[in-house]
C-alpha positions as a printed NumPy array, in Angstrom:
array([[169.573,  72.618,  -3.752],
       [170.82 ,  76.495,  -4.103],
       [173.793,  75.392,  -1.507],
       [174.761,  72.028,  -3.586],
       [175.932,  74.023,  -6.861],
       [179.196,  72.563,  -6.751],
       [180.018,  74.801, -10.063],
       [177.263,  72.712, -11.895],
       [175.026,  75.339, -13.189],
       [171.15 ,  75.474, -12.945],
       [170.858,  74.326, -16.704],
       [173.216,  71.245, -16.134],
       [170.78 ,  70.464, -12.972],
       [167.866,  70.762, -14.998],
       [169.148,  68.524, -17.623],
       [170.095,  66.1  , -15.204],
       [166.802,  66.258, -13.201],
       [165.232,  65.918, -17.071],
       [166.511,  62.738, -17.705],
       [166.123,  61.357, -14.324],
       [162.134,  61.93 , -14.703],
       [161.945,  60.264, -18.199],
       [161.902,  56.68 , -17.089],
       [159.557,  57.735, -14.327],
       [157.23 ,  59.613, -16.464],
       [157.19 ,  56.765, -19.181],
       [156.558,  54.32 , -16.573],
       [153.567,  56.656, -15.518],
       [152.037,  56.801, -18.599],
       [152.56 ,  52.939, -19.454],
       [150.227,  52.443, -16.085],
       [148.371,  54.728, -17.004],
       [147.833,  53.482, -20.347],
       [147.486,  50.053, -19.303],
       [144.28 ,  50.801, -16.689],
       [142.013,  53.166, -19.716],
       [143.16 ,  50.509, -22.628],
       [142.921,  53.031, -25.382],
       [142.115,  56.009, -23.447],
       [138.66 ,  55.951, -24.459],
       [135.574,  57.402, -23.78 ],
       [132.568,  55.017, -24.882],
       [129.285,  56.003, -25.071],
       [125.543,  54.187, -25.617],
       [122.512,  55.646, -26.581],
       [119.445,  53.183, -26.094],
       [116.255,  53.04 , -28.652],
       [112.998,  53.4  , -27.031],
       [111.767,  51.446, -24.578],
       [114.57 ,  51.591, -22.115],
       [117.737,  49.283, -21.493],
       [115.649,  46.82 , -19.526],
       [112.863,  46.158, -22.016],
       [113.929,  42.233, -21.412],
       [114.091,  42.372, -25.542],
       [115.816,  44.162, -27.631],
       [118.005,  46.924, -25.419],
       [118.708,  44.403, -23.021],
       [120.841,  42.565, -25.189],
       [122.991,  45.762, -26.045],
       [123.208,  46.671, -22.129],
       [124.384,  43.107, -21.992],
       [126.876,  43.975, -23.899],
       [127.615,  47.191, -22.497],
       [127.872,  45.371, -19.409],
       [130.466,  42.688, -20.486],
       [132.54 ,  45.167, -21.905],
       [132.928,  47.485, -18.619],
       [133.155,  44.127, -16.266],
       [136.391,  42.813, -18.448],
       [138.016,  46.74 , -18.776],
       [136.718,  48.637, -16.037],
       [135.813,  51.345, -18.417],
       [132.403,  52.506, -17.377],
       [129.989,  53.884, -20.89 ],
       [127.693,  56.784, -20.558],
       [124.298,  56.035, -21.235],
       [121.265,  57.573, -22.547],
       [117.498,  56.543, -22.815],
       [115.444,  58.645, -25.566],
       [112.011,  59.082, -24.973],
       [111.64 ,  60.804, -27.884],
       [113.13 ,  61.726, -31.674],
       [114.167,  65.185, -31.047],
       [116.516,  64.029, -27.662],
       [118.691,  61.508, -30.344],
       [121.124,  64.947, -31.655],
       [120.592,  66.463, -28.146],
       [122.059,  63.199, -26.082],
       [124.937,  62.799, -28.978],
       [126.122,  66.138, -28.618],
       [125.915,  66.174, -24.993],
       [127.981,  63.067, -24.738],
       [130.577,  64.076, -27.56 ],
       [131.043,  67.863, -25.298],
       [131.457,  65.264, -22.335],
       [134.428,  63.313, -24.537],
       [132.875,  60.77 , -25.459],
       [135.438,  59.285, -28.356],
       [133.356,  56.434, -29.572],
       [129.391,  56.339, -29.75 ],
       [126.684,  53.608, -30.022],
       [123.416,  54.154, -31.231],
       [120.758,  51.642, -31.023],
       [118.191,  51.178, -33.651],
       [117.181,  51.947, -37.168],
       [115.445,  55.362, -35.655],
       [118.598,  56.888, -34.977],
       [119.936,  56.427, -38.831],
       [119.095,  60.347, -39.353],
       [121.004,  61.371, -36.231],
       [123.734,  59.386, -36.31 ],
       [124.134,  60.524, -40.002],
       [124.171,  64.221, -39.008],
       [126.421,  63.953, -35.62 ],
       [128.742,  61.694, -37.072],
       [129.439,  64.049, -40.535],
       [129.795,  66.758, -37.961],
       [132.124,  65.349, -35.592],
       [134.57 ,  63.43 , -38.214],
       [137.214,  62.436, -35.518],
       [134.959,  60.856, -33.523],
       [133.955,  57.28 , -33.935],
       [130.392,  56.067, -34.325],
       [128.303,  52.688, -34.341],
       [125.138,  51.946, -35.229],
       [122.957,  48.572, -34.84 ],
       [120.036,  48.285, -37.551],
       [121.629,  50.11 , -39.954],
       [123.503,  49.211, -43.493],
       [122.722,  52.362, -45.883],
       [124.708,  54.809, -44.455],
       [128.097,  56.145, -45.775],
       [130.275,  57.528, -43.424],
       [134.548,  56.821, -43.042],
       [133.808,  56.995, -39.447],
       [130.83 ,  55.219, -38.858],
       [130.085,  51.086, -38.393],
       [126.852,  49.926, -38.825],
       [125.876,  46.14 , -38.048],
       [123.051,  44.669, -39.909],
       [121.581,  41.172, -38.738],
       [120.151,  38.385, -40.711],
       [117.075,  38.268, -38.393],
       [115.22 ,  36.241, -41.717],
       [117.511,  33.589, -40.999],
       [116.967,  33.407, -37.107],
       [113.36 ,  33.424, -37.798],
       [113.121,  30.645, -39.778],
       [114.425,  28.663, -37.425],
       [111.439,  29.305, -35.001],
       [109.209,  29.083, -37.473],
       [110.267,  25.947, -37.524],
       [109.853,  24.97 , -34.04 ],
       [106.339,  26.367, -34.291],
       [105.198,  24.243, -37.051],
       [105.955,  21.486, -34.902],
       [104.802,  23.027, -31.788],
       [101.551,  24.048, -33.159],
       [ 97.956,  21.577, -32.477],
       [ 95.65 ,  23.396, -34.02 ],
       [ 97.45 ,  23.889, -37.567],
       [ 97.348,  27.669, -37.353],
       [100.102,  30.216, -35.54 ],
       [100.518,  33.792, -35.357],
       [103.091,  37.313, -35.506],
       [102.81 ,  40.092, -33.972],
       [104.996,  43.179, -35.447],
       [106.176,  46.47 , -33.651],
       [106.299,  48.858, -36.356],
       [105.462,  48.285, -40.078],
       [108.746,  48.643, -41.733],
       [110.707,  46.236, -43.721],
       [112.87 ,  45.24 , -40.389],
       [109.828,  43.686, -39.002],
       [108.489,  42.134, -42.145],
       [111.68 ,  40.143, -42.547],
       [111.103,  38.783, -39.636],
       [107.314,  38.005, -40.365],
       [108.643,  36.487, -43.932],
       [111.496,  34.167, -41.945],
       [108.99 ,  32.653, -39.681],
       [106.656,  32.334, -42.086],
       [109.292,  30.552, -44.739],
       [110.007,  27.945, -41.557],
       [106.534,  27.308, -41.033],
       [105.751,  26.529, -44.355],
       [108.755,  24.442, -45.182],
       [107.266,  22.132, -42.45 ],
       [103.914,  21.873, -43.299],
       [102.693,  24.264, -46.357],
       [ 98.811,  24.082, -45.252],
       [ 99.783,  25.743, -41.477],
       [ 98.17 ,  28.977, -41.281],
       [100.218,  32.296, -40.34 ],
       [ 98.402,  35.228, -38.675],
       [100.62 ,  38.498, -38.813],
       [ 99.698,  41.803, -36.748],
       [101.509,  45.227, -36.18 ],
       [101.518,  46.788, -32.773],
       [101.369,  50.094, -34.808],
       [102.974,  52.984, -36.874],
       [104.406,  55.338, -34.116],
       [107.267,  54.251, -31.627],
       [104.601,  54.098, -28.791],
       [104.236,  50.535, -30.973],
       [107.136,  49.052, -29.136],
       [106.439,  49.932, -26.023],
       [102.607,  49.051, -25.422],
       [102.15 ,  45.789, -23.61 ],
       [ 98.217,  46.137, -23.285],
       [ 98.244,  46.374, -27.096],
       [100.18 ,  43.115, -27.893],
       [ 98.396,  40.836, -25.918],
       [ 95.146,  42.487, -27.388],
       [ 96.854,  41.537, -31.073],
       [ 97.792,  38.202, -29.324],
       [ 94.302,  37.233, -28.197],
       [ 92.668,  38.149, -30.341],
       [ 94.928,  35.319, -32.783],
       [ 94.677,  33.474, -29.992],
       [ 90.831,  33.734, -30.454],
       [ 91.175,  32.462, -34.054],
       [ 93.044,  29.673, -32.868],
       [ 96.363,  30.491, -33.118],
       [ 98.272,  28.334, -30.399],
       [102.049,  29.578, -30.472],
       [102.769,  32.963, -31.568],
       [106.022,  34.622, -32.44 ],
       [106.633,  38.715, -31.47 ],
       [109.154,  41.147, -33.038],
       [107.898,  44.074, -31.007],
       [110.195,  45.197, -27.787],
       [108.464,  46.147, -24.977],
       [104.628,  45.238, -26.614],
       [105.379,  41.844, -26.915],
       [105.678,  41.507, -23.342],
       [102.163,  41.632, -23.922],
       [102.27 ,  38.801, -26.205],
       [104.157,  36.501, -23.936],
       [101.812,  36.761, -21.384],
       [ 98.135,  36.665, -23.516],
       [100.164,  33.833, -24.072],
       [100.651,  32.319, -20.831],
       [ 97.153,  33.135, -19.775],
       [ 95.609,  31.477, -22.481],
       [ 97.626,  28.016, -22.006],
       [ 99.012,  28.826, -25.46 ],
       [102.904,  29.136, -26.484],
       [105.052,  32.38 , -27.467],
       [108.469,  33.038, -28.956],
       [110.618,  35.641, -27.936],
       [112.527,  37.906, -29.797],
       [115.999,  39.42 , -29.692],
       [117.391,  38.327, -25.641],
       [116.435,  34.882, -24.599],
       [112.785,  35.502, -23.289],
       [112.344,  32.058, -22.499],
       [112.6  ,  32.495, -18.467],
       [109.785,  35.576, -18.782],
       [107.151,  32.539, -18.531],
       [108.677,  29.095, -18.463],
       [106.49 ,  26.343, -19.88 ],
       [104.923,  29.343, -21.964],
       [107.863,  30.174, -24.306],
       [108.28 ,  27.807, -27.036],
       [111.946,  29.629, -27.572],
       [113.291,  32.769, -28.078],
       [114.726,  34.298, -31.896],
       [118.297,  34.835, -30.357],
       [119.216,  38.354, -32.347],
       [123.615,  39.051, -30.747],
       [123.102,  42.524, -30.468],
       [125.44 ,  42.529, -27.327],
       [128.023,  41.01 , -29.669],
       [128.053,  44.079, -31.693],
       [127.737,  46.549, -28.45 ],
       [130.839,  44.449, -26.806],
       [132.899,  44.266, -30.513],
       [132.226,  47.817, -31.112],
       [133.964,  49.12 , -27.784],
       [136.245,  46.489, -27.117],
       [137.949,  47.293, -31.229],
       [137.688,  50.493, -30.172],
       [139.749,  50.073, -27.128],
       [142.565,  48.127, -29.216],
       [142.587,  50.395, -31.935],
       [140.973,  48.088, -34.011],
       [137.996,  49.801, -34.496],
       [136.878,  50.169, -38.662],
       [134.242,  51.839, -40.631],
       [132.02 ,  49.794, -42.771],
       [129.067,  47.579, -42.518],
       [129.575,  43.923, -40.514],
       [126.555,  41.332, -41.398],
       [125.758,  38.645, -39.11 ],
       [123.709,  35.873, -39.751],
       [123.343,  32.07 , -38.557],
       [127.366,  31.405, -40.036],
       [128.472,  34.347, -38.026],
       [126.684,  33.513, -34.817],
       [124.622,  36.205, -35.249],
       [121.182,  34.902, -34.657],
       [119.822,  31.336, -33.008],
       [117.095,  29.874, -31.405],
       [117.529,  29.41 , -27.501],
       [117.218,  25.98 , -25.844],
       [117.247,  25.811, -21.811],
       [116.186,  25.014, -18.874],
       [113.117,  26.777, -19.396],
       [111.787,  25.826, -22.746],
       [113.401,  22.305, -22.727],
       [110.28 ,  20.27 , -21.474],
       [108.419,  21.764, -24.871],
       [111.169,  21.047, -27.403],
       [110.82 ,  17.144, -28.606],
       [113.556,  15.715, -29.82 ],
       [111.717,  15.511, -33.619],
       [111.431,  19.545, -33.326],
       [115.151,  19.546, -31.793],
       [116.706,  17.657, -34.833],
       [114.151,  19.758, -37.543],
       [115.858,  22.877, -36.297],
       [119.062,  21.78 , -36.408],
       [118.506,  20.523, -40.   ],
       [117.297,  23.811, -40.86 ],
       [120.397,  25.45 , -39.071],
       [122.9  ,  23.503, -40.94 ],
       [121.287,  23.83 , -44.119],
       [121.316,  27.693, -44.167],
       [124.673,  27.513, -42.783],
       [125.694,  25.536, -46.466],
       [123.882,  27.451, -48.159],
       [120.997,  24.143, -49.318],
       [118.493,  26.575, -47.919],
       [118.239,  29.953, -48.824],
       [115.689,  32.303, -46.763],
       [114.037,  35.089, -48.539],
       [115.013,  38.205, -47.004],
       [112.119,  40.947, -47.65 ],
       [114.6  ,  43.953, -46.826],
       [116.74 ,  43.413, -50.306],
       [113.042,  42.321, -52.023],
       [109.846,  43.561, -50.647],
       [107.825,  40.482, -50.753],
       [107.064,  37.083, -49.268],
       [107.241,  34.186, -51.686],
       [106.256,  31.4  , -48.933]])
């Protein structure tokens, strides 16, 4: 190169070397581009009870997992086992460039709130959550009322002895509107059914304490309850298999539980949470990602009963075609389920 100057000066060769590298470089970058989407950084942060609880953090994992199989982006993750790690894990993950976080459940509403005024270029999403106010932040609430209904339905007709049960995580108004749904599709069936309703407790060790709910579920079981519907993570394990041992019938909650005891789940409350982990990364990835609160309900294939293999042999075709009926008349709007969140109380 210092022999080959052939009176073209060293800034002439540097221009020309310049533009010679431009294509190159763009081409580069347009790979590179093309392999990270967005060139982001997407992060998960679990609630209690671990990403294999088979409930409620399954579904987001399941999520999680669709997301990195289509992009080959791989999320960090993070399992709490307590309050006081939620602004620790956030941090950590932000200081590890993490460019868009999840949180998962109504517990991390404080956290999220803080981190996410702190850290205003970062992007945040929270499932469980519709109150906060944040230009950054997307929260997904769920019409779990709705979904619940629908198996209160298939209890009525599933039940012998006239008389089912609940069991609750946490008292909060979450839970109740779940309570309230089954209840309202119980009673639309058949008014004089009686509904026994439990909570696991008022800590988060409540969602995570199988030997509790099948003590709650027994002890239903014992008043002669003979299907009975959980909205407690972990704890209703429990449920499911008091359940099970009992020769009675359960209904899952959140991921389709029906294969944890086949013959033994009546169905499963379908709650998409992986829909909202998979939409929150993959908008994020495209640049589509937006603030604001998304609501899904039965219309927005955001909750359902489950129907398979599994549960099939229970499900007559009368209790089929009843919770269809129920799902298209929500769906128009000829049915209207009370949702105790927006009113704290239970008409039915």
């Amino acid at each position: 190169m210092v022999l080959q100057t052939y009176a073209i000066g060293r800034a002439t060769m540097r221009s020309m070397l310049a533009k010679m590298w431009v294509p190159v470089l763009a081409t580069i970058l347009t790979i590179a581009s093309a392999a990270s989407g967005a060139e982001i950084t997407p992060a998960v942060l679990y609630d209690v009870g671990g990403k294999f609880d088979k409930s409620f953090n399954e579904g987001v994992w399941s999520g999680v997992k669709k997301f990195t199989e289509e992009t080959g982006i791989e999320v960090m993750e993070f399992q709490p086992t307590n309050q006081a790690q939620r602004e620790q894990a956030m941090r950590r993950m932000i200081d590890r460039g993490a460019t868009i976080v999840l949180a998962v459940g109504f517990a991390q509403a404080d956290a999220v709130a803080k981190i996410a005024a702190e850290y205003p270029d970062i992007q945040f999403s929270i499932i469980d959550v519709g109150w906060l106010d944040k230009p950054n932040l997307r929260q997904y609430v769920f019409k779990e009322h709705e979904g619940s209904y629908l198996v209160g339905v298939a209890a009525a007709h599933g039940t012998r002895s006239g008389k089912v049960g609940f069991v609750g995580g946490v008292d909060v108004p979450l839970i109740r509107k779940f309570a309230c749904g089954y209840v309202g599709g119980v009673k639309s069936v058949d008014s004089s059914i009686q509904v026994y309703q439990n909570m696991a407790g008022t800590t988060p060790a409540a969602w995570t304490d199988p030997a509790k709910g099948a003590e709650l579920a027994q002890a239903q079981i014992d008043r002669g309850a003979d299907v009975i519907y959980h909205a407690a993570g972990v704890t209703g394990i429990g449920v499911i298999q008091a359940a099970a041992d009992a020769g009675q019938l359960a209904i899952g909650v959140d991921s389709n539980q029906n294969g944890l005891a086949p013959g033994s789940v009546l169905t499963s409350m379908l709650k998409r949470v992986d829909v909202a982990a998979y939409e929150t990364f993959m908008d994020a990835k495209d640049g589509n990602f937006s603030p604001g609160v998304k609501v899904l309900g039965l219309a927005e294939g955001g909750v359902d009963w489950a129907l398979d293999e599994n549960n099939a042999p229970l499900v007559s075709e009368v209790m089929k075609a009843a919770v269809e009926e129920a799902r298209a008349d929500i769906i128009a709007g000829r049915v209207r389920v009370h949702n105790y969140e927006t009113d704290a109380s239970c008409p039915y």
